[in-house]
C-alpha positions in Angstrom: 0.6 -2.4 -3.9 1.1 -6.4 -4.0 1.9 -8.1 -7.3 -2.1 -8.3 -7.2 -3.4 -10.2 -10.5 0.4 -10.3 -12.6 -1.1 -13.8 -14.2 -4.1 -11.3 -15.5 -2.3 -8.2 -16.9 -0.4 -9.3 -19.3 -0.5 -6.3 -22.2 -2.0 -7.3 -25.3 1.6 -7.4 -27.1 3.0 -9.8 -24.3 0.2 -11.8 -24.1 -0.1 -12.4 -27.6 3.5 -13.5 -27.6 4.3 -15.1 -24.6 4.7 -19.3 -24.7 7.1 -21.6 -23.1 7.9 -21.7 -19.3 6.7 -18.1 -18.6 3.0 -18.7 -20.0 1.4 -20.3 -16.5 -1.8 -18.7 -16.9 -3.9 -21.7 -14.4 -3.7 -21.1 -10.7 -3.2 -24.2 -8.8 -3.6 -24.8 -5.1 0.3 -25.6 -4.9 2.7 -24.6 -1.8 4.9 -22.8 -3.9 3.8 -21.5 -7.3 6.3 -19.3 -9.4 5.4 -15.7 -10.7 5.1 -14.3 -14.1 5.5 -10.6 -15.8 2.4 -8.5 -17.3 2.4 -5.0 -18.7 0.6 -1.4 -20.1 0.9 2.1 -21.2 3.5 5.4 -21.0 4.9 9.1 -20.4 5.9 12.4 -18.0 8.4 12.6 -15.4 7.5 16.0 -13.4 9.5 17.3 -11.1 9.2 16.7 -6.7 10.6 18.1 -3.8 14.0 16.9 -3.1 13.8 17.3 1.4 12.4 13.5 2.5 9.9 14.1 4.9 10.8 12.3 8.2 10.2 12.5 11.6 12.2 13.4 14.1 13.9 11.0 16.0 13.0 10.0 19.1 9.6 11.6 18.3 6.8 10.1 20.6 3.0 10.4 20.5 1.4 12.3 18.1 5.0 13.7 16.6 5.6 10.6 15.6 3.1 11.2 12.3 4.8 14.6 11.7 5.4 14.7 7.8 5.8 17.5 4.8 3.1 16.6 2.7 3.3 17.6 -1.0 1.4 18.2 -4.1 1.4 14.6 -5.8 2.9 15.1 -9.3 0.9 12.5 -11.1 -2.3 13.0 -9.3 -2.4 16.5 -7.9 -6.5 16.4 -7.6 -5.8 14.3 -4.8 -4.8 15.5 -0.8 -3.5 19.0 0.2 -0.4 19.9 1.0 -1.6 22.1 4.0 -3.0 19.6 5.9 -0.3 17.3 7.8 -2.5 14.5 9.3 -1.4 13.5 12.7 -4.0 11.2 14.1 -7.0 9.7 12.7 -10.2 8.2 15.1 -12.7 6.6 12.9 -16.3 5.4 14.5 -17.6 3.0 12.1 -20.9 1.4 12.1 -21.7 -0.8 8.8 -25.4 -1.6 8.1 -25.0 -4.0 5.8 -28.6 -4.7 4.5 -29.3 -0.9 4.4 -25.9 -0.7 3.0 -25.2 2.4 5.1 -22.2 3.3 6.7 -22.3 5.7 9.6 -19.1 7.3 10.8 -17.8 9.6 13.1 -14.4 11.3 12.8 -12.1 12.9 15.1 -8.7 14.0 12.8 -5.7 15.4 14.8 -3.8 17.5 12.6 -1.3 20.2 11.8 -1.4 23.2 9.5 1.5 22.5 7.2 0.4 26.5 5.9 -1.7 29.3 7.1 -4.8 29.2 5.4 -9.1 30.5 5.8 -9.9 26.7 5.2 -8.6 23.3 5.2 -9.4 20.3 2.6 -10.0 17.1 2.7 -11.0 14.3 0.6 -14.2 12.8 0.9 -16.6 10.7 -1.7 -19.9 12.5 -2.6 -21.5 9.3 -1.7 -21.3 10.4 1.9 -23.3 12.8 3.4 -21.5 14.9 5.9 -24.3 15.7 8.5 -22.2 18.2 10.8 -18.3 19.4 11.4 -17.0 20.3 14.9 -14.0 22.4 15.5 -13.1 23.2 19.1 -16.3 22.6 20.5 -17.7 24.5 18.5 -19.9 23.8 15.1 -18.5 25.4 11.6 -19.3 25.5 8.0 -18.3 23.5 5.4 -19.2 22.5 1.5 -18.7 19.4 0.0 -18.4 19.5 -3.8 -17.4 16.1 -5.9 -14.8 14.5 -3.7 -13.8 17.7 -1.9 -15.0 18.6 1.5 -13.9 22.5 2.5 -13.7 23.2 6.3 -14.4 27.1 7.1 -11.4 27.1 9.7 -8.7 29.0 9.7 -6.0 28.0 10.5 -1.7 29.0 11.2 1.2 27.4 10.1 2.5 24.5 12.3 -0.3 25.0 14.8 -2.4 22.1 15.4 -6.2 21.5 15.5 -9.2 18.9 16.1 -12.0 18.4 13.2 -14.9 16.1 14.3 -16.7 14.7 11.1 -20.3 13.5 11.4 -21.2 11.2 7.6 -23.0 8.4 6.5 -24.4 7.3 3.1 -24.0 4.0 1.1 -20.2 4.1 0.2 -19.0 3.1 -4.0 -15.5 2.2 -5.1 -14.1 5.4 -7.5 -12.7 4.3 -10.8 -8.8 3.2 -10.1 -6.3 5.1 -13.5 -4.8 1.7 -14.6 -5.9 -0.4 -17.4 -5.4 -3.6 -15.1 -8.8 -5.1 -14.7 -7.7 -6.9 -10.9 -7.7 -3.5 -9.8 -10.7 -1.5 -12.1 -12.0 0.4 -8.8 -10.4 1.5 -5.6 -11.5 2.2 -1.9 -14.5 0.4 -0.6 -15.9 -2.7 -2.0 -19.0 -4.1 -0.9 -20.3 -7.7 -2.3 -23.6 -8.9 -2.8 -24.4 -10.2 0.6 -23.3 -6.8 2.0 -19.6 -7.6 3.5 -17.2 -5.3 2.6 -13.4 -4.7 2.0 -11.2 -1.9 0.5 -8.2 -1.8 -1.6 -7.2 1.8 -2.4 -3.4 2.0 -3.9 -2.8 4.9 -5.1 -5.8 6.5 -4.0 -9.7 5.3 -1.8 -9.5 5.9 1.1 -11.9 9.1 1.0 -14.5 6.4 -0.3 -15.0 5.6 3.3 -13.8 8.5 5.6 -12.2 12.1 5.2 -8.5 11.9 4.6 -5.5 13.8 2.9 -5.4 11.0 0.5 -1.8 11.0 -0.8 1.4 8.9 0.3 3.6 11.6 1.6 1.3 12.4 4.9 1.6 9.5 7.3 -0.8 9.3 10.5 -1.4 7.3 13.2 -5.3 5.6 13.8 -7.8 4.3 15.9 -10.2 2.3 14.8 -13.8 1.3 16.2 -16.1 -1.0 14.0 -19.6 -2.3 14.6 -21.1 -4.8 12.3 -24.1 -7.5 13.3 -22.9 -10.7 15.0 -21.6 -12.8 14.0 -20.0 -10.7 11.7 -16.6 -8.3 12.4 -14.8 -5.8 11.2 -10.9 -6.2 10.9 -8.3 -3.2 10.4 -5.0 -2.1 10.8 -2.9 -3.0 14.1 -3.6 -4.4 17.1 -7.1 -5.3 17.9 -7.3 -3.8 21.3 -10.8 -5.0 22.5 -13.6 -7.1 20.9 -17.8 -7.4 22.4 -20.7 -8.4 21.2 -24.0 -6.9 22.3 -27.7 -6.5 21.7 -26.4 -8.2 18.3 -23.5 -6.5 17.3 -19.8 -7.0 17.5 -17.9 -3.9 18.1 -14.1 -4.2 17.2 -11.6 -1.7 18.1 -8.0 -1.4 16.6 -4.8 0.4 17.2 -2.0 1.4 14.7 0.8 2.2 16.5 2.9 3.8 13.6 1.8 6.0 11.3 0.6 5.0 7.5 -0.5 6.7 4.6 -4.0 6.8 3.5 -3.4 4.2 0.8 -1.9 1.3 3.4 -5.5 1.3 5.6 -7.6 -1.7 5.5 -11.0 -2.3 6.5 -12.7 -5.5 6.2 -16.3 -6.7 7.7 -18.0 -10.5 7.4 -18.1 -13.4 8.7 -14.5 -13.8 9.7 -12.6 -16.2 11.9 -9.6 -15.3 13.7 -6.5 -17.7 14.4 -3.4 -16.7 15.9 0.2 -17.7 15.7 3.9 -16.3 16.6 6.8 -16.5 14.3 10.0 -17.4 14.5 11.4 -13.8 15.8 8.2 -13.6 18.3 5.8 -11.1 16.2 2.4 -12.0 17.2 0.4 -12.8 13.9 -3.1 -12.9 13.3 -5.3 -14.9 10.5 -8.6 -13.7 9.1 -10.6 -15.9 7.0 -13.8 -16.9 5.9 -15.6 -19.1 8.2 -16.7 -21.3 6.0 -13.4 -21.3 3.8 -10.8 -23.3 5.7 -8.3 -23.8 2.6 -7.5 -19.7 3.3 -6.3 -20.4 6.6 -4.1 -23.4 5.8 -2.3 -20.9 3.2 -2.2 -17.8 4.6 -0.6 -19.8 7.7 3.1 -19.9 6.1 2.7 -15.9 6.9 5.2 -16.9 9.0 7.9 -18.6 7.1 7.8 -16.0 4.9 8.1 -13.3 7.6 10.7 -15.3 9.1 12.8 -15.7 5.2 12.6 -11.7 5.3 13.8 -11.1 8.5 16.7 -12.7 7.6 17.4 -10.5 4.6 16.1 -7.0 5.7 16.5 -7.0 9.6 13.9 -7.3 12.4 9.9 -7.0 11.0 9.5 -3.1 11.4 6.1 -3.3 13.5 4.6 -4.7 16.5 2.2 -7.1 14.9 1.4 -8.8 11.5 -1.3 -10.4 10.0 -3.6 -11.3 6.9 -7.4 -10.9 6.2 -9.2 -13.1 3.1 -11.6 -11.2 1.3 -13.4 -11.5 -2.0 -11.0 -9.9 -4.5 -8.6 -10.6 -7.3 -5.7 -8.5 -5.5 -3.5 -7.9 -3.3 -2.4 -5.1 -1.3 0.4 -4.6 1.7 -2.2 -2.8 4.2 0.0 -1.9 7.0 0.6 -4.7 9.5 -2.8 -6.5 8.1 -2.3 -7.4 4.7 -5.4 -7.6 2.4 -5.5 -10.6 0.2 -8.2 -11.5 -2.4 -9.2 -15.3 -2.1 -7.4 -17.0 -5.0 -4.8 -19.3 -5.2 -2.7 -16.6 -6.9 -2.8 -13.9 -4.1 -2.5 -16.3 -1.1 0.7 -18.2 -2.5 4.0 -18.2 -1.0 5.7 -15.8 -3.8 3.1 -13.5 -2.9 3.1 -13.1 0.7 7.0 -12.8 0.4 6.3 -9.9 -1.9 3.7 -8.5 0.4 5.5 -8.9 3.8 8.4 -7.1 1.7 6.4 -4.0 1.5 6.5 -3.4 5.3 9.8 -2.5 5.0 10.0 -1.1 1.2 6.5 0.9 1.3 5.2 0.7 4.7 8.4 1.7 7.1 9.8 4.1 4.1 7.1 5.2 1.7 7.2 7.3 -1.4 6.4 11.1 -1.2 5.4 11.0 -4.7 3.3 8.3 -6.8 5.7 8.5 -9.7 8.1 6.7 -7.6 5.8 3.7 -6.9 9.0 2.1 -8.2 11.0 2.5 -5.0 8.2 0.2 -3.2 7.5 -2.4 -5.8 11.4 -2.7 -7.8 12.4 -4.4 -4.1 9.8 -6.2 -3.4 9.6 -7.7 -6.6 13.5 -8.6 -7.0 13.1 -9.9 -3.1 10.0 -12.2 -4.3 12.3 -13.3 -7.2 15.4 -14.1 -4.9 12.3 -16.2 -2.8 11.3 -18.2 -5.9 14.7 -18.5 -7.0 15.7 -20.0 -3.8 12.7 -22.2 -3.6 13.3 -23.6 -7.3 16.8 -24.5 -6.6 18.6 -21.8 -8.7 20.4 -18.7 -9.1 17.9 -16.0 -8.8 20.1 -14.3 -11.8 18.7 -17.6 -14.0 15.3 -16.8 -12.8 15.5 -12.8 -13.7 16.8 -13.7 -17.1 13.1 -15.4 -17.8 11.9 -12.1 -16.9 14.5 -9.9 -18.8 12.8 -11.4 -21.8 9.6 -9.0 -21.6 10.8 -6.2 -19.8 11.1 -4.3 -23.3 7.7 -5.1 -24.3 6.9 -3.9 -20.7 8.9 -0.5 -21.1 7.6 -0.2 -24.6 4.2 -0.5 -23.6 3.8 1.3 -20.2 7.0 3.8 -20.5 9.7 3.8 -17.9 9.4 3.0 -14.8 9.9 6.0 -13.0 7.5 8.2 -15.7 4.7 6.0 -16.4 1.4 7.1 -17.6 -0.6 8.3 -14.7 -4.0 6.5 -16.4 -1.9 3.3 -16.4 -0.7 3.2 -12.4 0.4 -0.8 -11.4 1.3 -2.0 -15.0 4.2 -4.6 -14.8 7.2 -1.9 -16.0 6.7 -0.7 -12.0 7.7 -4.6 -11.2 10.2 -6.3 -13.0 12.2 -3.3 -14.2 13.9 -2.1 -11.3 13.7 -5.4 -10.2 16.0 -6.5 -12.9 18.2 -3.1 -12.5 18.5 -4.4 -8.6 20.2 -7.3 -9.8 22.8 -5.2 -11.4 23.3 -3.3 -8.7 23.9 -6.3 -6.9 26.5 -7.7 -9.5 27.9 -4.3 -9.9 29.3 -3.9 -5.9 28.8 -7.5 -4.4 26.7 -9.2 -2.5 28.0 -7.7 1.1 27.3 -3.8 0.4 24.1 -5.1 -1.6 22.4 -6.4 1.3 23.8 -4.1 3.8 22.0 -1.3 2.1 18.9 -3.1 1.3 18.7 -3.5 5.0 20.0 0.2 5.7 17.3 2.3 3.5 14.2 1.6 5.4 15.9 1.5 9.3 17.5 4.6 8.2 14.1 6.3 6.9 11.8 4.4 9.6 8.2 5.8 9.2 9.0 8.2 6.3 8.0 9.4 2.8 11.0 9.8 0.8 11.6 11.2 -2.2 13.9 9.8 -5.3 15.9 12.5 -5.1 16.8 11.4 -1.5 16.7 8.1 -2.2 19.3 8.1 -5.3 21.6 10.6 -3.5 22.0 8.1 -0.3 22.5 5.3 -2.9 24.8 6.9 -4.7 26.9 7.8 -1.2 26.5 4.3 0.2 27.6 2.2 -2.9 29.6 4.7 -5.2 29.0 7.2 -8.6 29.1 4.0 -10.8 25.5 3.1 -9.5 24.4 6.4 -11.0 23.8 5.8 -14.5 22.6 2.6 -14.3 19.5 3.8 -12.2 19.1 6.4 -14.6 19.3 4.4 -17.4 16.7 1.7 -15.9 14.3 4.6 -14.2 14.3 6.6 -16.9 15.4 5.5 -20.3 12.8 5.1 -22.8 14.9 2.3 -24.1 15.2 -0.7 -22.8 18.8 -0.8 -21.2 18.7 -4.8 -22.2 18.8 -3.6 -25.4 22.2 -1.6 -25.6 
């Protein structure tokens, strides 16, 4: 998840009190406009798995989306820990003035435990019409948001579902109190183009998934819209036709992503492409009748190349943006989603967003309740942007932010044990961000960045856990890092105010 709509969710303790400098609540159409804190509510830290699920190295084809998925600790309701997803191939066809979506699934997958049926997540919204296993037509039941497959299956052996849906798709109510991001998974608006957004859970609005961060796959994705609409995705867009009037797009991910980092996007949509810097092809979707998108989202590129030179080569084949009509934000693997403000398409943003690919994208969380390891970087890297930008030390900048961070803890809990009906508040953000910088004054600047550079290369495609996470931290920079994190994680004080 982006910094998404920051300047909107301010709690109502900070926002009552902020003033001065920090207070910019009016977007402006400005190159580089400066970031601000918000907030929200508290409490458990349950306990996770302490093995980081990674792939094996050298892994090639479908191997390369082997994971260990596990029961998510703050939302358990969601994905199965016996299903490993190794491929999905979605077949989407969007009606938009029937509002229908018609789709037909192929999942790859292995059993990650011997069971009599496999689960997935699916919205009741979508009528599954048939499932094929083998060849071969089986049962199934599709209760609420859980669709049952009568298939057994054995540990680690692998097996092919074919899904046959359709039905008119509906966001599902998002647990946070932040009103950019009141719903999750597919959006449409009123002339019948769509989007999604679906951190920390939506997918299964539009397709059958484990929907939880700690099983990566690998997609395909076909999507037919009428011209001159399109349908964008993740990846690289492998083929585009138009015919009998429609436009059939089809997309390929070449590393695998969790459920929560797909995108789909269908509308009028222009497409303008560029190369940065290091040579990563980049590719632009915006409005057609919007130019003032295109001329923003075009510094993709500066900021890609600003990151490179902080975290290492970009971690993926391709990058790009699509423009879409939404508050937010969110790092969609390799095709960032971006609402069409001047907020969510600024330079402090796309810095932020690009950062995910490496913190979030290449290395993901196994477990929601360290969202903290995704957005604590990416946030302290967007602050080291604006600092540099403003023409001061980004430890001046921080100390604007250090302000609210104990409203922020007070109001939302600690960072790494938030309330699970209060996912994305701004205690995610700027606290580990600020306990980054510490980090950084604690060792130096030279085994800072080498391990900010080291984490994701070292964990490329993988869902770690904070267990892992804080035990390689601890080896790579030395004990004295140890309480700190602690303290900033998982104090219910405010370490600022020791």
């Amino acid at each position: 998840m982006g910094v998404r709509g920051h300047r909107r969710a301010l709690t109502r303790a900070a926002a009552l009190t902020l003033s001065g400098a920090l207070l910019l609540a009016g977007c402006t159409e400005a190159d580089d406009e400066p970031s601000q804190p918000s907030a929200a509510p508290a409490p458990p830290t349950p306990s996770a798995p302490s093995t980081p699920t990674t792939p094996s190295p050298g892994a090639t084809g479908h191997d390369l989306a082997l994971s260990q998925p596990v029961e998510d600790s703050v939302y358990p309701d969601m994905g199965d820990p016996g299903v490993d997803a190794l491929h999905y191939d979605l077949t989407l066809d969007w009606d938009p003035r029937a509002r229908t979506l018609t789709g037909r699934e192929v999942l790859t997958f292995r059993a990650a435990d011997t069971a009599e049926t496999v689960r997935l997540d699916l919205a009741p919204d979508l009528e599954v019409e048939q499932v094929h296993a083998g060849g071969a037509k089986v049962a199934h039941e599709h209760t609420g948001k859980d669709l049952v497959v009568s298939l057994p299956v054995e540990r680690d052996e692998r097996y092919r579902l074919r899904i046959d849906y359709a039905g008119t798709p509906r966001p599902t109510e998002a647990p946070s109190t932040r009103h950019d991001m009141a719903a999750l998974g597919w959006h449409t608006t009123a002339e019948g183009e769509t989007w999604t957004m679906q951190e920390p859970y939506g997918a299964h609005t539009w397709y059958a998934v484990n929907d939880q961060p700690s099983d990566k796959a690998l997609y395909d994705i076909t999507v037919t819209v009428p011209s001159p609409w399109v349908g964008v995705a993740n990846g690289e867009l492998t083929s585009r036709t138009e015919a009998d009037g429609l436009t059939r797009t089809t997309w390929h991910l070449a590393e695998p992503a969790s459920s929560y980092l797909v995108t789909l996007a269908t509308g009028e949509l222009e497409m303008t492409e560029a190369t940065s810097a290091s040579g990563v092809p980049l590719t632009y979707w915006t409005p057609a009748d919007e130019p003032r998108w295109l001329r923003r989202v075009q510094r993709t590129g500066a900021a890609l190349d600003w990151l490179e030179e902080r975290l290492g080569p970009y971690p993926f084949d391709t990058a790009g943006v699509v423009v879409v009509d939404s508050e937010s934000g969110m790092e969609t693997q390799t095709m960032i989603t971006l609402g069409d403000t001047a907020y969510t398409t600024s330079m402090p943003v796309l810095v932020h967003e690009l950062a995910h690919h490496w913190y979030g994208n290449q290395v993901s969380p196994a477990d929601w309740r360290d969202v903290w390891m995704n957005e604590g970087m990416a946030m302290y890297l967007q602050g080291v942007w604006e600092a540099e930008a403003a023409g001061m030390p980004v430890a001046r900048l921080l100390d604007t932010w250090a302000v609210w961070e104990p409203q922020m803890r007070a109001a939302a809990g600690p960072p790494a044990a938030y309330d699970p009906q209060a996912f994305g508040e701004s205690n995610i953000y700027y606290g580990p961000a600020l306990m980054w910088q510490e980090v950084r004054e604690l060792v130096g600047d030279e085994p800072f960045w080498e391990m900010v550079r080291a984490w994701p290369a070292e964990r490329d495609n993988a869902a770690a856990t904070r267990e892992d996470y804080r035990a390689w931290l601890v080896e790579r920079l030395g004990p004295e890092v140890d309480p700190l994190l602690d303290a900033w994680l998982l104090g219910e004080d405010s370490p600022l105010l020791d």
